[in-house]
C-alpha positions as CSV (number, residue, x, y, z in Angstrom):
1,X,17.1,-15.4,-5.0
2,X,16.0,-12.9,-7.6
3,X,17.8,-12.3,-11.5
4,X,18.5,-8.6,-11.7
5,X,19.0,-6.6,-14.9
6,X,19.8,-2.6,-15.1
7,X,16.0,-2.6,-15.6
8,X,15.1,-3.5,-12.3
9,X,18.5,-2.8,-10.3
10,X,16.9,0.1,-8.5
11,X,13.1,-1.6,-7.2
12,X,14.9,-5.1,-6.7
13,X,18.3,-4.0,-5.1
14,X,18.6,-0.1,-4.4
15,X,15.2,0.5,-2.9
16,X,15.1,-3.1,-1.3
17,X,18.5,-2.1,0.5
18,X,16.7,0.8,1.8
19,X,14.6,-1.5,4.2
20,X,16.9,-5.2,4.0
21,X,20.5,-5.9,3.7
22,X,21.0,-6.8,-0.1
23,X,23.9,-9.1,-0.9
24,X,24.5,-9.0,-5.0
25,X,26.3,-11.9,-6.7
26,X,28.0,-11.2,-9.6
27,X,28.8,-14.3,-12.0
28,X,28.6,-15.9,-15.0
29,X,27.6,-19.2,-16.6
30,X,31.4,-20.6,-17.6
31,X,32.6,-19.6,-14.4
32,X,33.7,-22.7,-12.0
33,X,33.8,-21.0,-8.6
34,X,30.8,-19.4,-9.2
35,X,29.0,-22.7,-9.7
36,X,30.2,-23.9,-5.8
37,X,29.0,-20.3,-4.4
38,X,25.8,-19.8,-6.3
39,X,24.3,-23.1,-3.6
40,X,25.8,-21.8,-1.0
41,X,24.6,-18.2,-0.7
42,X,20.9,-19.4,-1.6
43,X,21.3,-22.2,1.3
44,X,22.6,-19.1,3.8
45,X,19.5,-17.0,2.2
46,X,16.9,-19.6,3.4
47,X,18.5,-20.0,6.6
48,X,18.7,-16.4,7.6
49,X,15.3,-16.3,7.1
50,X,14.5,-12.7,5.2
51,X,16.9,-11.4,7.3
52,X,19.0,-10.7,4.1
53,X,17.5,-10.6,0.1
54,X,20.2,-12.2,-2.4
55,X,20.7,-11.0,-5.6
56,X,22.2,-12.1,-8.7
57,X,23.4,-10.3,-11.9
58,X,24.6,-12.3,-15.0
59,X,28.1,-10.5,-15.6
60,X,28.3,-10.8,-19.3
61,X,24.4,-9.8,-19.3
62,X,24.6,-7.2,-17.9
63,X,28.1,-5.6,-17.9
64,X,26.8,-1.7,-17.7
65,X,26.3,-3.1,-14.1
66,X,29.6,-4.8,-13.4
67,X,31.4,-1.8,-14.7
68,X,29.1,0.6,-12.5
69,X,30.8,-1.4,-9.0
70,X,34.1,-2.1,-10.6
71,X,34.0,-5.2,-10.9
72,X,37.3,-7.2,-11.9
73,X,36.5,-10.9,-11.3
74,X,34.3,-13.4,-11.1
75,X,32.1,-14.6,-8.2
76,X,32.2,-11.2,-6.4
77,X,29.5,-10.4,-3.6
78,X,28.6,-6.6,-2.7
79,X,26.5,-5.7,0.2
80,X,23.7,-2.7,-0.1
81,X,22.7,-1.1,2.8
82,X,20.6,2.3,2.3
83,X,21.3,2.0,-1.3
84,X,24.6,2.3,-0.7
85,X,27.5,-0.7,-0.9
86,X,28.8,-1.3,2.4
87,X,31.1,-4.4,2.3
88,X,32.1,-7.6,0.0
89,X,34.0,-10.4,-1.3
90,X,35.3,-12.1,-3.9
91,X,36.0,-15.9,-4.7
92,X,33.8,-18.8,-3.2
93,X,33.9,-18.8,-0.2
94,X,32.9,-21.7,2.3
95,X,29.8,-21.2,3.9
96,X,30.8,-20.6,7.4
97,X,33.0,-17.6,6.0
98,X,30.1,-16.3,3.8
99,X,28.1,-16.4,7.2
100,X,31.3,-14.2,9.0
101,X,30.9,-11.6,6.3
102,X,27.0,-11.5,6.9
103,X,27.1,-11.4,10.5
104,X,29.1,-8.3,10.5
105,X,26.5,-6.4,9.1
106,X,22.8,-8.3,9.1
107,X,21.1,-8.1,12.8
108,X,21.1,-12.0,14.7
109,X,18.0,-13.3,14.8
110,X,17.7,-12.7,18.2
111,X,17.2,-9.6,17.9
112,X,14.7,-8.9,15.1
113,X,11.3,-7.5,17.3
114,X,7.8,-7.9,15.4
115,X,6.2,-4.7,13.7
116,X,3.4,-3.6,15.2
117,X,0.5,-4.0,13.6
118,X,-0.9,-0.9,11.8
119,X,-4.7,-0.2,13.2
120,X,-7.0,-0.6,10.2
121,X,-8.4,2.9,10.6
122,X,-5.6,5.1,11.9
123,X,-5.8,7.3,8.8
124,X,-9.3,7.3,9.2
125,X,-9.6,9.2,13.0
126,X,-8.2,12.2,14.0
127,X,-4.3,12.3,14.9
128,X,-5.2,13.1,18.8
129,X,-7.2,9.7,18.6
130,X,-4.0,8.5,16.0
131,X,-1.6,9.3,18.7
132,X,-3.1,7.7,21.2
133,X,-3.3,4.3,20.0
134,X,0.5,4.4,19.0
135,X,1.4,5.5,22.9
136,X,-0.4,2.4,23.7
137,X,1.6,0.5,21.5
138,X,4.4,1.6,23.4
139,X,3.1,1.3,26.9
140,X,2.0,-2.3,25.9
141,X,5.5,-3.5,24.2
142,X,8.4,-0.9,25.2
143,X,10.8,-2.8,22.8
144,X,8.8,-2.5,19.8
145,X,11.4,-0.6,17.5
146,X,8.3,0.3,14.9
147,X,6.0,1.4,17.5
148,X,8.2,4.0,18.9
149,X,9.0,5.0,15.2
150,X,6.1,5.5,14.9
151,X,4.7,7.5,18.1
152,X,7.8,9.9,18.0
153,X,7.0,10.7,14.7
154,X,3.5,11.4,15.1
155,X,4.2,13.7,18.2
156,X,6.8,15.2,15.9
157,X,4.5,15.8,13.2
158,X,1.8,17.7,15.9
159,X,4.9,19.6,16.9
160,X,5.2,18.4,20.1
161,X,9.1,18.1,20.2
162,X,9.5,18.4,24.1
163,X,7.4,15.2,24.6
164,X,8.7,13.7,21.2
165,X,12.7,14.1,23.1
166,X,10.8,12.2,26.4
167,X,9.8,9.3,24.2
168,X,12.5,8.9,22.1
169,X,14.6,8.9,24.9
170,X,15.3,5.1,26.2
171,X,16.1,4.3,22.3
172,X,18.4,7.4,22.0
173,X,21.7,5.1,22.3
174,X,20.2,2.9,19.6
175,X,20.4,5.4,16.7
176,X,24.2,4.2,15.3
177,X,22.3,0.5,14.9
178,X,18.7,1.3,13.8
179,X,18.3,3.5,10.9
180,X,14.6,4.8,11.5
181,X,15.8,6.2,15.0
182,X,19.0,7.8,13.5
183,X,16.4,9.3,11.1
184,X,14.3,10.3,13.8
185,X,17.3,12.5,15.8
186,X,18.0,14.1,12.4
187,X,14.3,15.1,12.7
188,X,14.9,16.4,15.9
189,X,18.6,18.2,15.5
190,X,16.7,19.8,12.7
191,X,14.0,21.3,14.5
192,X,17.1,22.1,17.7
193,X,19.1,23.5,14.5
194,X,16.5,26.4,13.9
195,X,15.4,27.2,17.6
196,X,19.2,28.0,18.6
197,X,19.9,30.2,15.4
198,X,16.3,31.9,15.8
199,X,15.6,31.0,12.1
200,X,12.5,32.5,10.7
201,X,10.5,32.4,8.0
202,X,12.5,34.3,6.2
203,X,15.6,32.5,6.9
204,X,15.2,30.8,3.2
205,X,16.2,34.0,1.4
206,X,19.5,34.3,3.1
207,X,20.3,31.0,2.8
208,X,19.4,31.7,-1.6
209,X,21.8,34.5,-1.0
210,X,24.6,32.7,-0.2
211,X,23.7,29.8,-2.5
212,X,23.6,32.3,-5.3
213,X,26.5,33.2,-5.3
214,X,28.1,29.8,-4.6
215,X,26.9,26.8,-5.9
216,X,28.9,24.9,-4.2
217,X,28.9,26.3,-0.3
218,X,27.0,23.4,0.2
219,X,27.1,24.4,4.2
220,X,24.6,27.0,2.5
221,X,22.6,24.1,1.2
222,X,22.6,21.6,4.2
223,X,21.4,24.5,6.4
224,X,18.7,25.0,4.4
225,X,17.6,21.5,4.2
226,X,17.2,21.6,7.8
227,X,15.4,24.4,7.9
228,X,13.2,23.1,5.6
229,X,13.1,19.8,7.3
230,X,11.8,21.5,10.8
231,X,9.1,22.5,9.0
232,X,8.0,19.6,7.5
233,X,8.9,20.9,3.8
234,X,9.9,17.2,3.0
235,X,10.4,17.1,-1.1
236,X,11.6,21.1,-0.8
237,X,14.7,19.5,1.8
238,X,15.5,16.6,-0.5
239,X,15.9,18.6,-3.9
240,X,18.2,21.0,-1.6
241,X,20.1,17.6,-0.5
242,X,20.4,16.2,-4.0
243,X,22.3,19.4,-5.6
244,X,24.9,18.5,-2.6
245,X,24.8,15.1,-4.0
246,X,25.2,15.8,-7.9
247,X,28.3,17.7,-6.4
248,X,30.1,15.5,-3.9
249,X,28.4,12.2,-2.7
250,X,31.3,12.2,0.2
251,X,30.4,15.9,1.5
252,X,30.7,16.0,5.2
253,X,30.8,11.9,6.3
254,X,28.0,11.9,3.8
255,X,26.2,14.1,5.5
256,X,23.7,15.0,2.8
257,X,23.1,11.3,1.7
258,X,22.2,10.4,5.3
259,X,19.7,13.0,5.9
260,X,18.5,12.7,2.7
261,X,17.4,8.7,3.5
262,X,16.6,10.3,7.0
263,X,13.4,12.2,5.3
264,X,12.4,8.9,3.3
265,X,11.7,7.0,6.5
266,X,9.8,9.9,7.6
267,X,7.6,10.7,4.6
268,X,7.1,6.7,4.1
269,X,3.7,6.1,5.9
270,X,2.7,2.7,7.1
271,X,1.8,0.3,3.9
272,X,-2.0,-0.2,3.4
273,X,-3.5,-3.6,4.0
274,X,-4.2,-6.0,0.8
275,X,-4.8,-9.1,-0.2
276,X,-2.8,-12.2,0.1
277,X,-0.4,-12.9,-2.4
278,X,-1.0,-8.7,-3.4
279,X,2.2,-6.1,-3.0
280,X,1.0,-3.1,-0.9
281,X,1.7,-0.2,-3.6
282,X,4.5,2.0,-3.0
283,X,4.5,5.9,-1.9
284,X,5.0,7.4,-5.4
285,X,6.8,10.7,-4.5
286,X,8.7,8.4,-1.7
287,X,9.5,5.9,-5.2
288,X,10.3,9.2,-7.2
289,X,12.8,10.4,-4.7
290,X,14.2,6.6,-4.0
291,X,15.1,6.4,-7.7
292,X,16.3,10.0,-7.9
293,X,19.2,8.9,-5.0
294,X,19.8,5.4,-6.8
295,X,21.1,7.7,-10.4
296,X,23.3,9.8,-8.0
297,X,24.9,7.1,-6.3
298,X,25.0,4.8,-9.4
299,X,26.3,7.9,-11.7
């Protein structure tokens, strides 16, 4: 259970959501109820074992907060997913009940599979030799979630999409419940995006056109952020995503916001090794971009 302030909403809550299910309690010292659901939610937090980070923000502390999610009473509990609030509840509710609302949303137990462990020197050969060792993570555990993450991407970054589509294959019905394979087939509809409208290298300045003259034909915009994506132009396809964004978080299902947490996974590399007790250091242009989508959603 962490204390969390408009100073570190977006490490502690918004970029946490990004990778873990972050359940916010908002209450306040006079408050009765919240005083029987405070125990309950940290006893449900230790049982679920990581599988969910709880969070708690001091209403009267911290009300630019409380005003930013609406909020009308005291205890209410708001789920982040991908920095965005998915679900919640408000009173104090028994435990079982607070276990309901979880369960809808945070995998079982059961199912959570190991990350593979990141060879020491993988950013050290070449990616041939790179690629290599994450096939044999696959050939050695076919249900490892993070290995095939990580294969498919690294055939996807050699541009080898037709053997990319053969391995990413037996996890293909998987994308609507893991995120990093959903960002993955973005990737991929991408790179199918450009080959079926011939796109070339030139395809930027008629998409400028049409942008030019419309700020808001965000169809414009979402094309180009694909074809920016298929060639790897990562930051170039999220500051294209982010003027949908400023304009209309809802555009399209939420097209843009998807994609646009589609090319974090993909630009986040495996964290570096450290110490015990140390916090491997954060991407800074992934951390840049992650607080860039927290002020849109949070504006």
């Amino acid at each position: 259970m962490i204390d969390v302030t408009v100073a570190n909403f977006e490490e502690e809550v918004v970029a946490a959501s990004m990778t873990t299910p972050v359940l916010i309690d908002f209450w306040a010292p006079w408050c009765g109820p919240c005083k029987s659901l405070g125990p309950i939610l940290e006893k449900v937090e230790v049982d679920y074992a990581g599988r969910f980070k709880l969070v708690k923000v001091d209403s009267d502390q911290e009300q630019q907060l409380g005003a930013a999610f609406g909020i009308r009473s005291i205890p209410t509990c708001i789920l982040m997913m991908n920095g965005q609030p998915v679900d919640g509840f408000t009173g104090a509710l028994p435990e079982g009940k607070v276990k309901e609302f979880l369960d809808k949303h945070v995998a079982p137990a059961a199912e959570e599979i190991p990350e593979l462990e990141e060879p020491a020197d993988l950013a050290e050969i070449t990616p041939e030799a790179a690629l290599e060792k994450l096939h044999q993570g696959v050939v050695t555990d076919p249900t490892n979630d993070a290995a095939r993450f990580d294969y498919v991407k690294q055939l996807l970054t050699l541009g080898r999409e037709d053997e990319a589509k053969v391995a990413f294959a037996p996890v293909i019905a998987q994308t609507s419940v893991v995120r990093r394979f959903d960002s993955l087939q973005r990737w991929m509809n991408a790179i199918d995006f450009v080959a079926t409208n011939a796109l070339t290298e030139t395809a930027g300045v008629q998409f400028d056109s049409k942008i030019a003259s419309n700020k808001r034909d965000f169809e414009a915009r979402f094309d180009k952020a694909r074809w920016l994506i298929a060639q790897q132009r990562w930051t170039e396809a999220l500051d294209e995503l982010l003027e949908i964004l400023m304009r209309d978080k809802a555009w399209s299902g939420e097209a843009a916001r998807k994609t646009y947490i589609a090319i974090l996974d993909i630009m986040e590399a495996p964290k570096p090794k450290v110490a015990d007790g140390q916090i491997p250091p954060d991407d800074p242009t992934v951390a840049t971009y992650r607080r860039r989508l927290s002020s849109v959603v949070l504006s």
